[in-house]
C-alpha positions as CSV (number, residue, x, y, z in Angstrom):
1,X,-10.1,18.0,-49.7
2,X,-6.8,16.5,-49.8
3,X,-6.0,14.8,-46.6
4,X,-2.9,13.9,-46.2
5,X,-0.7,15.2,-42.4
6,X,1.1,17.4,-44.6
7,X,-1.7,19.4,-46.3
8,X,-3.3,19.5,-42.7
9,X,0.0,20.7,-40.7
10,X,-0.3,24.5,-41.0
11,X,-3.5,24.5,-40.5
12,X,-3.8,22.4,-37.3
13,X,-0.8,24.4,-36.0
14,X,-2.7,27.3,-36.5
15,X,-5.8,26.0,-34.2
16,X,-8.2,26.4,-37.1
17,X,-11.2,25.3,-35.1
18,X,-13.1,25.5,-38.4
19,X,-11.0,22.3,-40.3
20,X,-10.5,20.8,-37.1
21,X,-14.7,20.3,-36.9
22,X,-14.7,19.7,-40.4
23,X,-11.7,16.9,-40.2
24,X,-13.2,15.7,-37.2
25,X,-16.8,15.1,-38.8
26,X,-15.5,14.2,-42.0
27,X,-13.3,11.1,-40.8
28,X,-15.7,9.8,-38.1
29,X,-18.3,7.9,-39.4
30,X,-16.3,5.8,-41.4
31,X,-14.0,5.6,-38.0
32,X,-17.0,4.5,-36.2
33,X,-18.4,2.3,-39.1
34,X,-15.2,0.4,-39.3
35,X,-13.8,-0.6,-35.8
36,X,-17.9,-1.4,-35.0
37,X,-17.4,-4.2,-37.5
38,X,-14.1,-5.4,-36.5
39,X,-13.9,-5.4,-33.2
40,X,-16.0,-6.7,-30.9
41,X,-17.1,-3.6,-28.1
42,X,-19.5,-1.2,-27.5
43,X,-20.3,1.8,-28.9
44,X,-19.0,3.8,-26.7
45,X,-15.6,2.2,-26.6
46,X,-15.8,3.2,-30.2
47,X,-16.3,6.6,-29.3
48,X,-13.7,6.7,-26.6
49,X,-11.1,5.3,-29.1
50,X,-12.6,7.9,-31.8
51,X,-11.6,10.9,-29.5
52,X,-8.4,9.5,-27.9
53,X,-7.5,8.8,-31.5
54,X,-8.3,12.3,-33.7
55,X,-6.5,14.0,-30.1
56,X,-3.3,11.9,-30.2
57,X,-3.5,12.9,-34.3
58,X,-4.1,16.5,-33.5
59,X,-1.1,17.1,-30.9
60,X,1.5,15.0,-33.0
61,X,0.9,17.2,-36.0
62,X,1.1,20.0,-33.6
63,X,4.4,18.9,-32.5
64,X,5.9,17.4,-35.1
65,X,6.2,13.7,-34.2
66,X,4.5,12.9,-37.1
67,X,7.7,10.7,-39.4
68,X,6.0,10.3,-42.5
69,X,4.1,13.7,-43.1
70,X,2.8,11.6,-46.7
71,X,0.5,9.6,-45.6
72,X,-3.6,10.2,-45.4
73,X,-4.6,11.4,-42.3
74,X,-7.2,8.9,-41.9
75,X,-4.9,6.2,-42.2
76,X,-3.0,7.6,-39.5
77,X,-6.1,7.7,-37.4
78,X,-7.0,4.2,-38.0
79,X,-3.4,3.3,-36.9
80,X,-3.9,5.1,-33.5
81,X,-7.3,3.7,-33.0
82,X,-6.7,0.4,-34.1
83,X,-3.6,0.6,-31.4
84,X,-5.7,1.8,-28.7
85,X,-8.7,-0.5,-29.3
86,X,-5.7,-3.5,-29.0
87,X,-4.3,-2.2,-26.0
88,X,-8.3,-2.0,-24.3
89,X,-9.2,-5.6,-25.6
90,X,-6.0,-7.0,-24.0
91,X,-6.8,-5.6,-21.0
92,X,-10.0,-7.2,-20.9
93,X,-8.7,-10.6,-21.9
94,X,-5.8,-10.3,-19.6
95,X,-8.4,-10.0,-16.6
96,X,-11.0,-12.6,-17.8
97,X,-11.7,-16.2,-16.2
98,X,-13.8,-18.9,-16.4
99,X,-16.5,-17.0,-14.8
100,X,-16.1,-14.1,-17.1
101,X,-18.9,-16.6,-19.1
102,X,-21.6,-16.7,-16.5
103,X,-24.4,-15.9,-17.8
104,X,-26.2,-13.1,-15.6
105,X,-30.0,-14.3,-16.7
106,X,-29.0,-17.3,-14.8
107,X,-28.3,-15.2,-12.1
108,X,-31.4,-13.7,-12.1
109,X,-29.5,-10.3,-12.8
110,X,-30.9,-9.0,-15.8
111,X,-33.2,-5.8,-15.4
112,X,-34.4,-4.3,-18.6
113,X,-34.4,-0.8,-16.9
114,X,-30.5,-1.3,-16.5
115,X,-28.5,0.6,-19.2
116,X,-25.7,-1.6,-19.2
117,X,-24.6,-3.5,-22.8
118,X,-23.1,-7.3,-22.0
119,X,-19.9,-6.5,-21.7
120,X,-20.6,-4.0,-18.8
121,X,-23.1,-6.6,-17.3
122,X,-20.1,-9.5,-17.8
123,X,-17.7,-7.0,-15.7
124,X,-20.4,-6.3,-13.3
125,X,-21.0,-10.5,-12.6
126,X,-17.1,-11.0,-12.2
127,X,-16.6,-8.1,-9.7
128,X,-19.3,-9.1,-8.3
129,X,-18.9,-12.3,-7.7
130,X,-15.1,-11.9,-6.4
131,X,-17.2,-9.7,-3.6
132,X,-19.3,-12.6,-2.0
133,X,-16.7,-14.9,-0.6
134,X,-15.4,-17.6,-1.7
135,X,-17.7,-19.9,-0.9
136,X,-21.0,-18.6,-2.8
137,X,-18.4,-18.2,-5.4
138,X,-17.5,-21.6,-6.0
139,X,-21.3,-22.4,-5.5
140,X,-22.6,-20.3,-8.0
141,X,-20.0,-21.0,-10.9
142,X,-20.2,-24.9,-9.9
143,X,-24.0,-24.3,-10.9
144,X,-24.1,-22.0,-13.6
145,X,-20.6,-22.4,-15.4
146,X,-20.3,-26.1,-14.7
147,X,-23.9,-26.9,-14.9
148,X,-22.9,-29.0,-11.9
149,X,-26.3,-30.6,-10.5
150,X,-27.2,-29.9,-6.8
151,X,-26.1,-33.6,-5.9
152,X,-22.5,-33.0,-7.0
153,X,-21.8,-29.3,-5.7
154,X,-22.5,-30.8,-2.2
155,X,-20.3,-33.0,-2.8
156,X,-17.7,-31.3,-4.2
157,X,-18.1,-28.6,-1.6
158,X,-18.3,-31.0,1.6
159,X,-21.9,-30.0,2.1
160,X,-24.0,-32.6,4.3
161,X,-26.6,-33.2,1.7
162,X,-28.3,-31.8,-1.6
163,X,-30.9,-30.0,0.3
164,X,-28.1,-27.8,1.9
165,X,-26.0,-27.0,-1.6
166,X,-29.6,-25.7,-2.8
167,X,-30.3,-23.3,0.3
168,X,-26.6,-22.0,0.2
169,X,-27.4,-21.8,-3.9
170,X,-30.5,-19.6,-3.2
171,X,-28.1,-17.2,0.0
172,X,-25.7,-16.8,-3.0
173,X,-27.7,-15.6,-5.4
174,X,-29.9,-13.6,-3.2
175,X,-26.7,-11.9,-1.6
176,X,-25.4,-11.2,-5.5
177,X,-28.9,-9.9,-6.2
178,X,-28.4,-7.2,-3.3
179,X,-24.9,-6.4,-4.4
180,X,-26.2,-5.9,-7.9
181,X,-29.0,-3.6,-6.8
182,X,-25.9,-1.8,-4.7
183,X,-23.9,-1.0,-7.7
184,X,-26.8,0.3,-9.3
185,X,-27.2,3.0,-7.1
186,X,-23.9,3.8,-7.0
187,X,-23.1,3.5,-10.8
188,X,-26.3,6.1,-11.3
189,X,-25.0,8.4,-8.4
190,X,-22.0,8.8,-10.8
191,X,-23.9,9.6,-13.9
């Protein structure tokens, strides 16, 4: 099957539904295969940049916005893919911070029956935690970020003593534990 956008034009601006499933089956695996082993993200970002990919592909041929009509069409559909998987990963670096490292078994979070994957989990934490005030904020990356002892968060905190940085500790993570359970519900109300 020669692949090139040029071999494919006619056809695609014909709607054949027939070598569109074909072309669309044919080129995914190694899609999927590929940008799973280069770039760090789940697989269903994968998926999401597989489609947003092979559509952008199938409404420039359509159109004709295609410049060079040469080239293999899989090559054009790693070019798309490879942009859009770019322009998600920035996005996520763009809104990390030193929290974004947390880990959520320290924060008692982890639930097997949870289908999150990290990444989801790590987003979960930060929005999460920039919903409990500042204070338990601080508190809680001071102790699991920082690996600050009880001792110092009271003092760096102005609390009157150790015993007080560890109650204020256990509100914090009890309060993030409730929020947690919160977006559960809502995230499976979506679903």
């Amino acid at each position: 099957m020669d692949l090139t956008i040029k071999s494919l034009t006619k056809e695609i601006k014909a709607d054949n539904r027939i070598l569109l499933k074909e072309l669309y089956n044919h080129m995914r695996p190694e899609f999927m295969a590929w940008f799973r082993k280069h770039f760090y993200c789940s697989q269903e970002d994968v998926e999401d940049a597989y489609q947003r990919a092979f559509n952008i592909l199938y409404f420039n041929v359509k159109e004709d916005r295609i410049s060079m009509p040469e080239i293999k069409a899989n090559t054009y559909l790693f070019s798309v893919g490879k942009n859009i998987m770019l322009k998600v990963l920035s996005k996520v670096q763009k809104n990390e911070t030193p929290i974004d490292n947390l880990s959520e078994r320290m924060l008692g979070m982890v639930n097997n029956d949870y289908d999150m994957d990290s990444a989801y989990r790590k987003e979960v934490v930060v929005r999460l935690l920039n919903h409990i005030g500042e204070t338990c904020r601080r508190v809680l990356t001071l102790a699991f970020y920082h690996n600050y002892s009880m001792d110092s968060i009271a003092s760096e905190l102005n609390f009157k003593s150790e015993s007080v940085a560890r109650k204020k500790k256990h509100l914090c993570l009890k309060k993030l534990k409730e929020l947690a359970e919160k977006h559960r519900i809502l995230r499976d109300s979506l679903v």
